[in-house]
N, C-alpha and C positions, 0 to 999 in steps of 0.2 A: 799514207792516206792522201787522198785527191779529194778537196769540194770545189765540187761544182755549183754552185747559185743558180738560182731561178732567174729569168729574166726581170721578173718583178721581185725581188726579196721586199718579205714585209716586217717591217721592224715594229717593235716595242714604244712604250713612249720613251724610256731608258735609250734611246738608239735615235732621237729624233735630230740629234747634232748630226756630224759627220760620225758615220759606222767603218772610215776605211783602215784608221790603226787596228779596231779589233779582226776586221777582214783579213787582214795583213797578217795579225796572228793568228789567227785559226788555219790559213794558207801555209804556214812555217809550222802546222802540227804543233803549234803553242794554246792549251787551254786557256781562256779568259776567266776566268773569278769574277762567279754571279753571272755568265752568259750561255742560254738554251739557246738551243739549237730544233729550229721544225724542219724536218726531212719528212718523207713520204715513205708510210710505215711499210716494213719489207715483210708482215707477218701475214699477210695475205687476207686480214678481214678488217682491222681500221684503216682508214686513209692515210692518215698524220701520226705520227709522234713525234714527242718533242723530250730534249735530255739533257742534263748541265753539260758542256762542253770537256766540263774534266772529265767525263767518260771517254772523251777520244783519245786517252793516254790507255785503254783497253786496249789487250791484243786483238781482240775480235777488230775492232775499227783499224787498224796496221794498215794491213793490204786491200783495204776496202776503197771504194769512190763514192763517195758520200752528196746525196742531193740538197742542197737548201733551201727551203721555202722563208723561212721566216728567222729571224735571230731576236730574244729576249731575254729582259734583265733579272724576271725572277721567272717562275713556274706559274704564277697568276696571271702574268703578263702573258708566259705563253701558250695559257688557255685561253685568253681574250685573243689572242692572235688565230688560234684554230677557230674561232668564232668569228672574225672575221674575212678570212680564207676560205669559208663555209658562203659568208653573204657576197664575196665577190664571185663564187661558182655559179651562184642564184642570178647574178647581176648580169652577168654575161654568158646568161643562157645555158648553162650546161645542166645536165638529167643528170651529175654525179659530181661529190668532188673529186675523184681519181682522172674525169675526163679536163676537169680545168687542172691538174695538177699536171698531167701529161702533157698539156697545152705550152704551160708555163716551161719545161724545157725540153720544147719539138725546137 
């Protein structure tokens, strides 16, 4: 599996230190314990989902390229993170969040 990051990755308050050892794992295909993941949902009607990182030891995620919007510590965290992911679309003028998510890695 390949992730690619956003240009802005938005972190957690969990993630307010330095994020680059768990970066560093999640890059070696190494799960973190207690760290979601926001990517840009592939189901074609919500924007975002977000998933415990131990999901990326799934065969579905293997051969996949994965996008990252946001990395958080719990699942609460990372619905406050799609909430604000949502106020920076608004912030900088975009009519959709899928149009600032496409922004974030043109």
């Amino acid at each position: 599996m390949k992730l690619r990051f956003s240009d802005r990755v938005f972190l957690g308050k969990s993630f307010e230190g330095d994020p680059s050892s768990v970066i560093k794992k999640l890059n070696k295909n190494k799960p973190v314990k207690g760290t979601y993941i926001l990517s840009p949902a592939e189901n074609g009607v919500d924007p975002i989902e977000y998933f415990d990182s131990i999901q990326l030891m799934q065969p579905f995620y293997r051969e996949r390229e994965l996008f990252v919007l946001g990395l958080a510590g719990s699942e609460d965290e990372a619905i406050e993170l799609v909430r604000e992911i949502y106020e920076a679309s608004v912030e900088y003028g975009h009519d959709s969040i899928r149009s600032y998510i496409e922004e974030l890695f043109s």
